[in-house]
C-alpha positions in Angstrom: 0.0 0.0 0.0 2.4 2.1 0.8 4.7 2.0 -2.3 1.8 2.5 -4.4 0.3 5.8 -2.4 4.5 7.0 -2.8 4.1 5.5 -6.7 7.4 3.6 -5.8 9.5 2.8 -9.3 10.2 -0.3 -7.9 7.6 -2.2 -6.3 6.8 -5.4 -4.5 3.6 -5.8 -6.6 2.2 -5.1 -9.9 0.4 -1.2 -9.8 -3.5 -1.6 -8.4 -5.9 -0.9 -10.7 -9.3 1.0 -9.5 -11.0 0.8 -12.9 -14.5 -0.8 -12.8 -15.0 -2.8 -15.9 -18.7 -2.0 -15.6 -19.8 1.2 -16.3 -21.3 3.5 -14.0 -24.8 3.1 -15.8 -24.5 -0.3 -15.3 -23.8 -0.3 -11.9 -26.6 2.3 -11.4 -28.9 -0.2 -13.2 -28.1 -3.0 -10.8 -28.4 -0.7 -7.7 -31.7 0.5 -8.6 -33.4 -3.1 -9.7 -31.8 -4.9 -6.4 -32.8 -1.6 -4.0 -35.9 -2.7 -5.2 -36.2 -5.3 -4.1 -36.3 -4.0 -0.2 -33.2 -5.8 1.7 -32.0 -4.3 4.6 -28.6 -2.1 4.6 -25.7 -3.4 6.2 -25.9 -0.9 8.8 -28.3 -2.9 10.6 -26.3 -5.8 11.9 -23.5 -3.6 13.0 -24.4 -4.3 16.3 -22.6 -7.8 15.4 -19.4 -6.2 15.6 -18.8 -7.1 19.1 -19.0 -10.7 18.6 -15.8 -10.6 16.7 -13.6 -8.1 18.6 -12.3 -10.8 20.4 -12.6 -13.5 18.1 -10.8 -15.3 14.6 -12.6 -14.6 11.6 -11.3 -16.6 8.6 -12.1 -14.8 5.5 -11.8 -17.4 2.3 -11.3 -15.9 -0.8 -10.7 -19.0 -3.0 -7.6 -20.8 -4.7 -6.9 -24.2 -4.7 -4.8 -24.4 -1.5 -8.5 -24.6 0.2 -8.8 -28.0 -0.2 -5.4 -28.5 1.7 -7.3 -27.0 4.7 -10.7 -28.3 4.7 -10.6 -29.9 8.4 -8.8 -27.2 9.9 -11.5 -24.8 8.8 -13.8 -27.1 10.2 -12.4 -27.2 13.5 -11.6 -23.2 13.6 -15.3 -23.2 13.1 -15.8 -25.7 16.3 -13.1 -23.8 18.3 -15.4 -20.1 17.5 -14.0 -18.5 14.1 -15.8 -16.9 12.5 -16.4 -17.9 9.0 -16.6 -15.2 5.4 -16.3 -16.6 2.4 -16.6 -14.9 -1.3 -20.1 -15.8 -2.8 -17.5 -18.1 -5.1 -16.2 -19.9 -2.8 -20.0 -20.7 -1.2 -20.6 -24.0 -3.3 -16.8 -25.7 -2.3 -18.4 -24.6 1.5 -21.5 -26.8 0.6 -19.8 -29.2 -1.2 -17.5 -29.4 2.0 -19.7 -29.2 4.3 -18.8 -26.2 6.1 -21.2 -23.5 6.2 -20.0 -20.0 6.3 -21.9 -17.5 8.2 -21.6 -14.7 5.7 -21.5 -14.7 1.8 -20.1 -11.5 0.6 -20.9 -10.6 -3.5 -19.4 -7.8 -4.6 -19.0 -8.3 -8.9 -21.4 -7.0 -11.1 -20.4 -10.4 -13.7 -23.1 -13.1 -14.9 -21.4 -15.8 -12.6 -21.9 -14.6 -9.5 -25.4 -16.2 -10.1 -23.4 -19.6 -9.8 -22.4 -18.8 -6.2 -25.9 -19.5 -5.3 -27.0 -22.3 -6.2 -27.3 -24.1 -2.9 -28.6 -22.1 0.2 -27.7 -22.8 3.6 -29.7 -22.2 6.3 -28.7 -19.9 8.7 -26.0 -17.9 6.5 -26.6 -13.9 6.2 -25.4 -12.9 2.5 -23.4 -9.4 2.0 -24.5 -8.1 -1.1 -23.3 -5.5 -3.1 -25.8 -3.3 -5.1 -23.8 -3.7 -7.9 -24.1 -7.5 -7.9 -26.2 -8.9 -10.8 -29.9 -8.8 -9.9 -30.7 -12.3 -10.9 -28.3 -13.6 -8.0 -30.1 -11.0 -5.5 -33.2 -12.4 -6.5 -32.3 -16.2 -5.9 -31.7 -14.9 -2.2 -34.8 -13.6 -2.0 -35.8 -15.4 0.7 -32.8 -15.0 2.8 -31.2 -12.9 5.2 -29.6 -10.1 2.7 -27.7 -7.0 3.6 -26.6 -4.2 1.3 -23.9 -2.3 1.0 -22.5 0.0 -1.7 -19.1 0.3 -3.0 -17.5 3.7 -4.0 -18.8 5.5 -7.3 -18.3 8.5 -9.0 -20.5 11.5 -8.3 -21.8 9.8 -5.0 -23.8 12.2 -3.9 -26.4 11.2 -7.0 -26.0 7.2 -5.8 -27.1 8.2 -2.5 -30.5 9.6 -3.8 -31.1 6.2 -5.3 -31.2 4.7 -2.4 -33.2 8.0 -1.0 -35.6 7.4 -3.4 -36.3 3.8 -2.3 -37.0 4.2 1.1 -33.6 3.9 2.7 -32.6 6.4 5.5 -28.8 4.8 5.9 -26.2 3.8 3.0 -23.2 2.3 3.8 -19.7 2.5 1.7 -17.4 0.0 1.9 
């Protein structure tokens, strides 16, 4: 982080790139159509928080080194952790047998769609309003929270959500 805020010549990693490869209409589109669809801001469980002050959360991402870990998981789970896992990584939990206790979904692609496929009970799914509102509506019967990831002229987002009834907006 640091060598790319100082724009180091040489760095450790390749440059980050903050270019959305959705368009802002796009991602407008997607906001509006899942707003619509009523879940609850993210806001609202923030109250949670204290549960994992103290705690492990294991946040998995993906890559094939999961399946090298698949029992220890399990038993971080028994010992407390706390489980996150990226909605693509939600069917090798099922498959597994582990059930996370968030889903987070932040890509706007057609696949995310694939990440729910088979719902777990008791799982509470971080949704992005960008995410593609076919996989929104497949949770529609589930415990959804919304959050909303930076965009450009913000200010106009936020009457979106204004405009649908929402009173908080959170930006992760």
């Amino acid at each position: 982080i640091i060598e790319h805020l100082h724009n180091e010549p040489k760095r450790t990693m390749p440059p980050i790139r903050g270019v959305c490869k959705f368009t802002q209409d796009e991602r407008i589109a997607a906001m509006k159509a899942n707003l619509a669809q009523k879940h609850d801001d993210l806001s609202v469980i923030q109250d949670e928080r204290a549960k994992y002050e103290a705690g492990t959360a294991l946040v998995l991402g993906g890559g094939p080194s999961a399946d090298d870990h698949i029992e220890e998981i399990k038993q971080r789970q028994r010992d407390g952790a706390h489980l996150f896992c990226i909605d693509r990584m939600y069917p090798w939990c099922v498959t597994h047998g582990i059930t996370p206790e968030y889903v987070v979904a932040l890509d706007g692609c057609e696949d995310v769609i694939d990440g729910f496929t088979h719902l777990l009970p008791g799982v509470q799914y971080l949704i992005g309003t960008s995410v593609q509102p076919k996989a929104v509506e497949l949770l529609s019967a589930c415990e959804v929270y919304y959050y909303n990831a930076p965009m450009p002229s913000h200010a106009k987002v936020q009457n979106y959500w204004c405009e649908m009834g929402y009173t908080r907006v959170t930006v992760v």
